[in-house]
Structure formats: structure tokens, C-alpha cells
N, CA and C atoms as an extended XYZ file, in Angstrom:
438
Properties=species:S:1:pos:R:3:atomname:S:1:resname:S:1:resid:I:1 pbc="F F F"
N        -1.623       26.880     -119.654 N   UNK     1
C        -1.385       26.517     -118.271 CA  UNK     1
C        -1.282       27.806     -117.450 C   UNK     1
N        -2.025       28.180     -116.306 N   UNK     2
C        -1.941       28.958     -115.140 CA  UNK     2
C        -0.369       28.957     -114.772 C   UNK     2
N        -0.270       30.007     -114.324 N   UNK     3
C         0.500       30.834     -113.696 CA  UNK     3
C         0.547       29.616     -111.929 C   UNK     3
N        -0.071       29.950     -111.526 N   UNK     4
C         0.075       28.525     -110.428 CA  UNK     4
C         0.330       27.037     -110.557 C   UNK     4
N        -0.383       26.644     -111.684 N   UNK     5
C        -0.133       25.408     -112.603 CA  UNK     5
C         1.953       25.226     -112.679 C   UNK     5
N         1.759       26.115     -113.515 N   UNK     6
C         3.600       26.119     -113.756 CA  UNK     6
C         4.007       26.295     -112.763 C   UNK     6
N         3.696       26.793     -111.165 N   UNK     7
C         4.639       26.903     -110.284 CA  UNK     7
C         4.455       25.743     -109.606 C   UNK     7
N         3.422       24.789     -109.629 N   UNK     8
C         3.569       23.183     -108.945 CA  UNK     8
C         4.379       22.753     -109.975 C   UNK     8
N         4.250       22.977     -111.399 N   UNK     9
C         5.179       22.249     -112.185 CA  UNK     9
C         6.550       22.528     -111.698 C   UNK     9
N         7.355       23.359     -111.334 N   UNK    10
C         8.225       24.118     -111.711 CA  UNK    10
C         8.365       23.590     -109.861 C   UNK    10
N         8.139       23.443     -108.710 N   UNK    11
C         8.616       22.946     -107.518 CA  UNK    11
C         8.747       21.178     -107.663 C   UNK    11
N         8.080       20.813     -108.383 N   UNK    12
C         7.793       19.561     -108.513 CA  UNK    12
C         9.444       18.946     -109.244 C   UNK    12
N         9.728       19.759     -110.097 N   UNK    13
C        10.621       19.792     -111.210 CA  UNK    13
C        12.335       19.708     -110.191 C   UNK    13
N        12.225       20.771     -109.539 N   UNK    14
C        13.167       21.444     -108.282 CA  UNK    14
C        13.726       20.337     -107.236 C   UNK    14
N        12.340       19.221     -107.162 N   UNK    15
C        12.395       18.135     -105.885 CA  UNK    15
C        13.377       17.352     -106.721 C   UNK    15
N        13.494       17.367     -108.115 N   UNK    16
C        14.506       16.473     -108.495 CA  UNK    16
C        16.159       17.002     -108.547 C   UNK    16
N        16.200       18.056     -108.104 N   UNK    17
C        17.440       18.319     -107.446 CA  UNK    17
C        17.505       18.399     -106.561 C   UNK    17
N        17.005       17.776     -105.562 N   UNK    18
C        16.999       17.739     -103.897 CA  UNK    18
C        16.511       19.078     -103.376 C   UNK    18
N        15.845       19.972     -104.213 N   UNK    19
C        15.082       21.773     -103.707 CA  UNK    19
C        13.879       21.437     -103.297 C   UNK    19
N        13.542       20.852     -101.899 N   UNK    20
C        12.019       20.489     -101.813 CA  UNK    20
C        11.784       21.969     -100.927 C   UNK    20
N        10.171       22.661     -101.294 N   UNK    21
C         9.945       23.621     -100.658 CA  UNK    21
C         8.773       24.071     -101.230 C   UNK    21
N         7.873       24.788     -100.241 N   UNK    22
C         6.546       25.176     -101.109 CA  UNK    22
C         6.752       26.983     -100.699 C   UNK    22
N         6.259       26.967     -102.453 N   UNK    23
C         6.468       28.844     -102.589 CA  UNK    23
C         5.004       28.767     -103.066 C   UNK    23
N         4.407       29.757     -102.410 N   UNK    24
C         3.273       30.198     -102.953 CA  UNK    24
C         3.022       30.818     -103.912 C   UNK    24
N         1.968       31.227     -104.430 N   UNK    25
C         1.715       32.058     -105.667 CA  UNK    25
C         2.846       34.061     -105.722 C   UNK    25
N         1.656       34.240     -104.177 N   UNK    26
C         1.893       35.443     -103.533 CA  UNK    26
C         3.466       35.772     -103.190 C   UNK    26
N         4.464       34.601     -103.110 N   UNK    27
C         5.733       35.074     -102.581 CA  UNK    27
C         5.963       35.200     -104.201 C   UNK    27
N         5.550       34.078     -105.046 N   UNK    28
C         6.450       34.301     -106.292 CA  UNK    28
C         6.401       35.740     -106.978 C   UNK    28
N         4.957       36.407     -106.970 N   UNK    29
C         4.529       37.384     -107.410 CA  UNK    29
C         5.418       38.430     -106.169 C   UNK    29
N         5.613       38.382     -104.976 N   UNK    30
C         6.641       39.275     -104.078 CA  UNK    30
C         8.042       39.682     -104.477 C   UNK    30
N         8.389       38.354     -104.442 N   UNK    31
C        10.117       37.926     -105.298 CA  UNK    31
C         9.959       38.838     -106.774 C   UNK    31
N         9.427       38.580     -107.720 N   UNK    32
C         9.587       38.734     -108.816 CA  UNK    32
C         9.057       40.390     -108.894 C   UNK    32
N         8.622       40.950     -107.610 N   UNK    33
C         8.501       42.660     -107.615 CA  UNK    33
C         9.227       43.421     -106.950 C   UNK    33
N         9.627       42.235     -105.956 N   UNK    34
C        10.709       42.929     -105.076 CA  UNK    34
C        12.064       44.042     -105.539 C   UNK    34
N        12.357       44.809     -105.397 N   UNK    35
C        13.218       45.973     -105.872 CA  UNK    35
C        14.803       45.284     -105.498 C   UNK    35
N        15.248       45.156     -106.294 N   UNK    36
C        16.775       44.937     -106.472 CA  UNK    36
C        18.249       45.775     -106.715 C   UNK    36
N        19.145       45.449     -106.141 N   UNK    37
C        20.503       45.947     -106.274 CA  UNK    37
C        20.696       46.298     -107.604 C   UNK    37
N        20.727       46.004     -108.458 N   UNK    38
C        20.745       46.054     -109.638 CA  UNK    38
C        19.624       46.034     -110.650 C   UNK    38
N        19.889       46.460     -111.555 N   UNK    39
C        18.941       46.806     -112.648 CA  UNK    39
C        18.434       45.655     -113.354 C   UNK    39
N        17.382       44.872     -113.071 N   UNK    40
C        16.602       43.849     -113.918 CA  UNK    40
C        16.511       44.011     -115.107 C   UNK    40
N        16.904       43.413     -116.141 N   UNK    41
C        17.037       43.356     -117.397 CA  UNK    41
C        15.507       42.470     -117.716 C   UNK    41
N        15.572       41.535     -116.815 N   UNK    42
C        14.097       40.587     -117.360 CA  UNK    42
C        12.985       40.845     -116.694 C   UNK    42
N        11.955       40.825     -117.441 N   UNK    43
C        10.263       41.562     -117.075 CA  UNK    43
C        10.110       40.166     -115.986 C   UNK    43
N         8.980       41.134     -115.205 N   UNK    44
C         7.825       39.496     -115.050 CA  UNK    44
C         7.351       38.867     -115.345 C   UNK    44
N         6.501       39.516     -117.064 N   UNK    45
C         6.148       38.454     -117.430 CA  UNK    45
C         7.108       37.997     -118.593 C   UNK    45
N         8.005       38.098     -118.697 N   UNK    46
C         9.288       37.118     -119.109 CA  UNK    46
C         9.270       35.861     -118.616 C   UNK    46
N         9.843       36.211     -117.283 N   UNK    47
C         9.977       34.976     -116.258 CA  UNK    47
C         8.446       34.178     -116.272 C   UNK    47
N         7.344       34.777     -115.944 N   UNK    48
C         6.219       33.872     -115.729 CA  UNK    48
C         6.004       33.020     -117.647 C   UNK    48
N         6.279       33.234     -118.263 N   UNK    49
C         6.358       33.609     -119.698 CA  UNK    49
C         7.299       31.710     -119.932 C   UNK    49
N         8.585       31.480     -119.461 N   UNK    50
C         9.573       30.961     -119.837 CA  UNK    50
C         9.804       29.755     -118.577 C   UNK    50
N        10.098       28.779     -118.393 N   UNK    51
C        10.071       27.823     -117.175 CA  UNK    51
C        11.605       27.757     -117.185 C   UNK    51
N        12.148       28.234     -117.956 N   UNK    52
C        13.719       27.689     -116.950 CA  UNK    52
C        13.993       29.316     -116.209 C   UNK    52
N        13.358       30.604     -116.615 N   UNK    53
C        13.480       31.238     -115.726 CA  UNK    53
C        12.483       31.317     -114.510 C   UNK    53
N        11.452       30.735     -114.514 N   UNK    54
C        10.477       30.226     -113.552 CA  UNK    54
C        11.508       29.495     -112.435 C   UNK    54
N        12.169       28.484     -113.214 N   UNK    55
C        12.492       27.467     -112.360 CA  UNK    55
C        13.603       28.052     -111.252 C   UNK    55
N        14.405       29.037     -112.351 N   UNK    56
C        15.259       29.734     -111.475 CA  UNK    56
C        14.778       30.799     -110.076 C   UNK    56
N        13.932       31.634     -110.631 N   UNK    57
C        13.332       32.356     -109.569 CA  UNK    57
C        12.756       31.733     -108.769 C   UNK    57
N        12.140       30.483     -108.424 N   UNK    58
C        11.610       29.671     -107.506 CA  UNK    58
C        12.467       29.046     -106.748 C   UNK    58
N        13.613       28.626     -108.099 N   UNK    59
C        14.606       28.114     -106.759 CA  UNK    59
C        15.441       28.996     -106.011 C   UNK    59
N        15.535       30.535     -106.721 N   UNK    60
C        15.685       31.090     -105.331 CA  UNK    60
C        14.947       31.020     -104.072 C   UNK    60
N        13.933       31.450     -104.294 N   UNK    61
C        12.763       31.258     -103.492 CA  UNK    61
C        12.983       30.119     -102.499 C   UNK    61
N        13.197       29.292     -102.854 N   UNK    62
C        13.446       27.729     -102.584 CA  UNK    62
C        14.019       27.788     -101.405 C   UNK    62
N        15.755       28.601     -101.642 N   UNK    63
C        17.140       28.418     -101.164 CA  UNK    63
C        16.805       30.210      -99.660 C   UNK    63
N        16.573       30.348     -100.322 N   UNK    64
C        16.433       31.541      -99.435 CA  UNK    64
C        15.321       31.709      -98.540 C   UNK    64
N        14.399       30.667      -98.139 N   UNK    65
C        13.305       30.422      -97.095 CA  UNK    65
C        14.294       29.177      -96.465 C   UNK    65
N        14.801       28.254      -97.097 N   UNK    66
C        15.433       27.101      -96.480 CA  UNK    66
C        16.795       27.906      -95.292 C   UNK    66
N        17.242       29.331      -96.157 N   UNK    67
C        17.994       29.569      -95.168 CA  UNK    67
C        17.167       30.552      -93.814 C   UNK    67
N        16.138       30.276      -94.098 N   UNK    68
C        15.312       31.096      -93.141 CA  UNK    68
C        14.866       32.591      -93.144 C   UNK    68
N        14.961       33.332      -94.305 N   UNK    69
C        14.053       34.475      -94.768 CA  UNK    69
C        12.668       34.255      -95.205 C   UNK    69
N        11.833       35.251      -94.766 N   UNK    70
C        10.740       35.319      -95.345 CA  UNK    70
C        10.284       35.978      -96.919 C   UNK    70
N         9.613       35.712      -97.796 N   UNK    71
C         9.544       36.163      -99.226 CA  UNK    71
C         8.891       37.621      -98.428 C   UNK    71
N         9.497       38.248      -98.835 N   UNK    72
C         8.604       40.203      -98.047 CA  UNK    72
C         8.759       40.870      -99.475 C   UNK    72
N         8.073       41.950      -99.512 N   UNK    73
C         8.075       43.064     -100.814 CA  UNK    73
C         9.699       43.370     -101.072 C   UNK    73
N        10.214       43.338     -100.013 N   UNK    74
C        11.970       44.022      -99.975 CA  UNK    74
C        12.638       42.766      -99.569 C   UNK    74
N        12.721       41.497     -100.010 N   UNK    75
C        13.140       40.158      -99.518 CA  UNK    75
C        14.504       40.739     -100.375 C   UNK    75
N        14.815       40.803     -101.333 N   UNK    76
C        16.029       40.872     -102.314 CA  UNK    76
C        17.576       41.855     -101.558 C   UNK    76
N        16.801       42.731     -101.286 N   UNK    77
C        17.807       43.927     -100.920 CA  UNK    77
C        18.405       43.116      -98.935 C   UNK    77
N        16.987       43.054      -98.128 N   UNK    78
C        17.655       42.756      -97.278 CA  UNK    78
C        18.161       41.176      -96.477 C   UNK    78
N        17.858       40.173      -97.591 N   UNK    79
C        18.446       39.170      -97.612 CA  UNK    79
C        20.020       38.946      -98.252 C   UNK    79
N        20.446       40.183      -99.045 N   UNK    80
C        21.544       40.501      -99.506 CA  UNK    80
C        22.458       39.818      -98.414 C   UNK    80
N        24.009       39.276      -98.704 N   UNK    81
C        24.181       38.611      -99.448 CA  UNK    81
C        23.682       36.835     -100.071 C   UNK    81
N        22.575       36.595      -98.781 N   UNK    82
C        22.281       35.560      -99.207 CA  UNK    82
C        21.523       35.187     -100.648 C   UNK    82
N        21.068       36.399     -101.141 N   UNK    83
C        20.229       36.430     -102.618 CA  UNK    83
C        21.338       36.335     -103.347 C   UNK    83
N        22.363       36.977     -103.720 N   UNK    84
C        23.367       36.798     -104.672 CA  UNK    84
C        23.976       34.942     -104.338 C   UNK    84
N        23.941       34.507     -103.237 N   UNK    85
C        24.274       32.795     -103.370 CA  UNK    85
C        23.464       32.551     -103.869 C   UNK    85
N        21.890       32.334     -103.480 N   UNK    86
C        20.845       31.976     -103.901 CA  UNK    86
C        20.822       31.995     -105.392 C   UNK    86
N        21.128       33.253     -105.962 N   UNK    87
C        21.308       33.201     -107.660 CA  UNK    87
C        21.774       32.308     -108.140 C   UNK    87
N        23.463       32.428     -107.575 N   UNK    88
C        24.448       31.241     -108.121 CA  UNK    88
C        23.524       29.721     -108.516 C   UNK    88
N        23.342       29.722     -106.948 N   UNK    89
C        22.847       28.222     -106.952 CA  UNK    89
C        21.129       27.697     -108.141 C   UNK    89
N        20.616       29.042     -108.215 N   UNK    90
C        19.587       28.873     -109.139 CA  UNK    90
C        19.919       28.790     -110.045 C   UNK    90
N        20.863       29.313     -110.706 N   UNK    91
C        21.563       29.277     -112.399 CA  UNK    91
C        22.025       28.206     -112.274 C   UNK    91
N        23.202       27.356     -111.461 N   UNK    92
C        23.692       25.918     -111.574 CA  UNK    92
C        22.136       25.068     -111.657 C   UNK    92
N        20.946       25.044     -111.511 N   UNK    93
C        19.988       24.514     -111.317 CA  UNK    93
C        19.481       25.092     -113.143 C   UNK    93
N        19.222       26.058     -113.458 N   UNK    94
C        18.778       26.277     -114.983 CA  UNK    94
C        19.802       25.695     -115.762 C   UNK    94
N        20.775       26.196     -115.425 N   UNK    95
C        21.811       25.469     -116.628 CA  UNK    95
C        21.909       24.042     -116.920 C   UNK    95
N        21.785       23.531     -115.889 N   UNK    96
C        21.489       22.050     -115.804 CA  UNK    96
C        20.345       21.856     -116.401 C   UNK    96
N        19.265       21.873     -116.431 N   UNK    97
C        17.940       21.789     -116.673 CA  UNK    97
C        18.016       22.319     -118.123 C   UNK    97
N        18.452       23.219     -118.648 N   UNK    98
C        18.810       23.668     -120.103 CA  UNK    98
C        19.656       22.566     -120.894 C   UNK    98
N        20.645       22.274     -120.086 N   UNK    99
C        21.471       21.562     -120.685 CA  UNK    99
C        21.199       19.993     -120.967 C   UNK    99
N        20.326       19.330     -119.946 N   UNK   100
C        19.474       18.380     -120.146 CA  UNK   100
C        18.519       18.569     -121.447 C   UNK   100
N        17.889       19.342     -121.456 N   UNK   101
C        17.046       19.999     -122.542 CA  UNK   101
C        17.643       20.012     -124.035 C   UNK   101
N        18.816       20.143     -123.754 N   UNK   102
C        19.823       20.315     -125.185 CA  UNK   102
C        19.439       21.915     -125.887 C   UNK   102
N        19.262       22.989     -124.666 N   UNK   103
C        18.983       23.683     -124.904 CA  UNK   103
C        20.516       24.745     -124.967 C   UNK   103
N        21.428       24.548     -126.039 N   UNK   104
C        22.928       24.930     -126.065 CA  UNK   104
C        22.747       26.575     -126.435 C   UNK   104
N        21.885       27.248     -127.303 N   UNK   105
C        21.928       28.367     -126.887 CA  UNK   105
C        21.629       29.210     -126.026 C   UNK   105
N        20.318       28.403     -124.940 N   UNK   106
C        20.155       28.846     -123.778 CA  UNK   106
C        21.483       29.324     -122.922 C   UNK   106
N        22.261       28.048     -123.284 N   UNK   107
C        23.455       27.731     -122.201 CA  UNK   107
C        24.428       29.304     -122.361 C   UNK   107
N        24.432       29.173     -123.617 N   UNK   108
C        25.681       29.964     -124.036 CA  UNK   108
C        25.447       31.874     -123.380 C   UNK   108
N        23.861       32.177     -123.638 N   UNK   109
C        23.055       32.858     -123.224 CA  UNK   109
C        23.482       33.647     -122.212 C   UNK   109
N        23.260       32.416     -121.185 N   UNK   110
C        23.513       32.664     -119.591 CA  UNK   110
C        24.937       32.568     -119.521 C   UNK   110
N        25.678       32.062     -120.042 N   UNK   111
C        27.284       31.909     -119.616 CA  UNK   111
C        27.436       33.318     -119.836 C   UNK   111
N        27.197       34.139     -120.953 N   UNK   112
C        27.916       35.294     -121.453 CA  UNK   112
C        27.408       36.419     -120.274 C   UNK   112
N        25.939       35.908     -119.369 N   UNK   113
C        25.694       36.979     -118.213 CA  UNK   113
C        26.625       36.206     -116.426 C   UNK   113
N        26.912       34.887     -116.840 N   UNK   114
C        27.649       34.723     -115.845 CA  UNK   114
C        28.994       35.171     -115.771 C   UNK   114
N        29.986       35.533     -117.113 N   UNK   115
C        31.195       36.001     -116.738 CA  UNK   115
C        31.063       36.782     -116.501 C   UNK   115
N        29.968       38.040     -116.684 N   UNK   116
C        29.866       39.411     -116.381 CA  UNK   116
C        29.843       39.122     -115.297 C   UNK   116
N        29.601       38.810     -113.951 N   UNK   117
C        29.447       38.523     -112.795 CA  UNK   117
C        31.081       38.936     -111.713 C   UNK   117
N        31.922       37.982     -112.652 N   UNK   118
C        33.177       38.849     -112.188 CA  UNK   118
C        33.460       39.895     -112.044 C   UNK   118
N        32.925       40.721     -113.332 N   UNK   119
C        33.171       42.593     -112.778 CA  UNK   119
C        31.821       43.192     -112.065 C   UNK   119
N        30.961       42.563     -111.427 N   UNK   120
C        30.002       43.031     -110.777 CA  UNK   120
C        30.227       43.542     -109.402 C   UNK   120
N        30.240       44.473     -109.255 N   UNK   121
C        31.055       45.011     -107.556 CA  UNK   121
C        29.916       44.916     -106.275 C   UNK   121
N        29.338       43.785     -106.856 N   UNK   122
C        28.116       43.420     -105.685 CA  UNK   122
C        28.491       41.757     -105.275 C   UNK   122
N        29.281       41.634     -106.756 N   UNK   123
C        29.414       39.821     -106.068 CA  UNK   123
C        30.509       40.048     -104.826 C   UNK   123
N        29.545       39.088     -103.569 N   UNK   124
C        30.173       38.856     -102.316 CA  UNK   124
C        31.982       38.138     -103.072 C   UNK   124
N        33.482       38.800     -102.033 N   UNK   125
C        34.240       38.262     -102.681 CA  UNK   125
C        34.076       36.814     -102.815 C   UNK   125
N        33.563       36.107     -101.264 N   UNK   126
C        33.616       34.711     -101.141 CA  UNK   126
C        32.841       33.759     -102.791 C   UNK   126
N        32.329       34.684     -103.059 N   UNK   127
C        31.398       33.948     -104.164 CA  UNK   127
C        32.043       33.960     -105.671 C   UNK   127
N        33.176       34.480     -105.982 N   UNK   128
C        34.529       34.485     -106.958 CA  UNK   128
C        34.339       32.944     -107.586 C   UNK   128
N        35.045       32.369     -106.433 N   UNK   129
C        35.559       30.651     -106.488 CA  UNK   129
C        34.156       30.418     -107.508 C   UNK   129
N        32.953       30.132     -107.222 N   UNK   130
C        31.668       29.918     -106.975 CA  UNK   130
C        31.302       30.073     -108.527 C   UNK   130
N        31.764       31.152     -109.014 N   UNK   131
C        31.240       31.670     -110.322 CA  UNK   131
C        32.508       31.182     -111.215 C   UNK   131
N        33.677       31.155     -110.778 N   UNK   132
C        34.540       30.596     -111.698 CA  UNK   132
C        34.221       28.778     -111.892 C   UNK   132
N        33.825       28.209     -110.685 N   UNK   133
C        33.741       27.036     -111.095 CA  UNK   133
C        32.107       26.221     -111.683 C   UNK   133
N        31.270       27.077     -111.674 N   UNK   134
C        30.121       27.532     -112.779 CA  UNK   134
C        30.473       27.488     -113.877 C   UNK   134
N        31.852       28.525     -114.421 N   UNK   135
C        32.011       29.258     -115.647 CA  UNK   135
C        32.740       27.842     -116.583 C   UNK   135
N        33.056       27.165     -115.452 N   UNK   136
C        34.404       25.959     -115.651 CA  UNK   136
C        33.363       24.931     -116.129 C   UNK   136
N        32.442       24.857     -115.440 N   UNK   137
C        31.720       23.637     -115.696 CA  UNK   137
C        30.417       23.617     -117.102 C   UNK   137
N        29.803       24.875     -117.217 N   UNK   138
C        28.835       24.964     -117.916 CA  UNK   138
C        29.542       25.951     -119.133 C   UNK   138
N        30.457       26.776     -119.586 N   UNK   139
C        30.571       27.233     -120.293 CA  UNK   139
C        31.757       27.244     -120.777 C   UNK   139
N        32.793       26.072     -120.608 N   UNK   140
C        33.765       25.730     -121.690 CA  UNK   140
C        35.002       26.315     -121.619 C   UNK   140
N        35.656       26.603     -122.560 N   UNK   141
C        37.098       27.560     -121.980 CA  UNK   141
C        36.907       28.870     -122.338 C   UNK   141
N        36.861       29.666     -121.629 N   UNK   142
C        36.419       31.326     -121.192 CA  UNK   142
C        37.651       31.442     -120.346 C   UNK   142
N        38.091       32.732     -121.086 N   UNK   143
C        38.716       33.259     -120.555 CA  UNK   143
C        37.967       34.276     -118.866 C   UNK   143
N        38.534       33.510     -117.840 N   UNK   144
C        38.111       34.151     -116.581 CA  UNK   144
C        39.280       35.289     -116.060 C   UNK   144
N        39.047       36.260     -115.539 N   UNK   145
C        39.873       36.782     -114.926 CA  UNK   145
C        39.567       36.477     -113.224 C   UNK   145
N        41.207       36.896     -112.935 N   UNK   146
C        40.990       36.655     -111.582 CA  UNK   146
C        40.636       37.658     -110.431 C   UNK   146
């Protein structure tokens, strides 16, 4: 399956969490080059590679045109802080979609990069609550700090 193929799959997929929105090829390929706050651990073609991280990067995509940015080469840095919500809300969207899947080591995966999130000195404070009740819902009893 194309690389465009999976991204109708993968918006199509999104409408069933109420994420209706059309991302083009060109923004996905923007987003996924765009230069970030932090150090990307996952390739591109990882993400193009894997559909629940597809699904996630799109539904940023998704959440962050709905709030009215454009996908640009530098969308990440100066949509800041709305990209770090946008994350949140894309991971509550994979995890779900994993977890439907019965995909439990996926889950566990991502939980162990969501508590890191607490000592990240980029998460907006407002977005604390946000990640603790993520951590509450998808990854069990973890010890959170406050």
C-alpha cells in the first residue's frame, strides 16, 4: 500500500473519533520534516512504516489546522504550544486505537514515553493535569509525580 493509500486509510480511521480533516500528502511529508523542540527519536520512515504512528502524526495534523495553523516546513516550533496539546491528544487517539487492537505492548511502550513527559521542561504547565490523566487512564498504577 502507498504512502497516500495509508494516509486516506489513516484520516478515514481518525473520522471515527470525531478528527474529520483532509491532510495532504505534502503537509504529511512537511510535519514529519519539520524541525522540532526536541530530539526525534522516530525516523520518517518509521512513522510512514507503522499506522498507529501514522495515525498519530496525522492526527496532529488533524488538531492543529482545526486550530487554524498552516502545515509550513517550521509548523512544529512555531505552533508551539499548540503542538505539544496536539501530541497529547494524538497519543489519547493511538493508545486507544492500540488498545482496541489488543496491542498491550504497544500500550506499555508509549506509557513508559508518556511519564517521561512530566520531567520534560517543554510540557506547557497547563498540560500536567492532561498527562496525568492519560497516565491514569491508559497505563495503570504508575507512580506519577507531581
Amino acid at each position: 500500500m502507498s504512502v497516500r493509500e495509508r494516509l486516506s486509510t489513516v484520516l478515514r480511521l481518525l473520522r471515527g473519533y470525531g478528527l474529520e480533516c483532509s491532510a495532504s500528502y505534502g503537509e504529511l511529508l512537511a510535519y514529519l520534516n519539520a524541525p522540532s523542540y526536541e530530539g526525534d527519536k522516530i525516523t520518517v520512515d518509521e512513522v510512514l512504516a507503522n499506522e498507529l504512528l501514522l495515525l498519530h502524526e496525522v492526527a496532529e495534523i488533524c488538531l492543529l489546522k482545526k486550530r487554524g495553523h498552516r502545515i509550513t516546513h517550521n509548523i512544529i516550533m512555531e505552533a508551539y504550544p499548540d503542538t505539544y496539546s496536539a501530541h497529547l491528544k494524538a497519543l489519547e487517539i493511538e493508545l486507544e486505537e492500540a488498545r482496541k487492537r489488543g496491542m498491550d505492548t504497544w500500550v506499555k511502550r508509549r506509557c513508559n514515553d508518556l511519564t517521561s513527559y512530566l520531567e520534560d521542561p517543554y510540557l506547557p504547565p497547563d498540560l500536567r493535569s492532561p498527562v496525568r490523566n492519560l497516565i491514569s487512564r491508559y497505563c495503570g498504577e504508575v507512580n506519577v509525580a507531581t
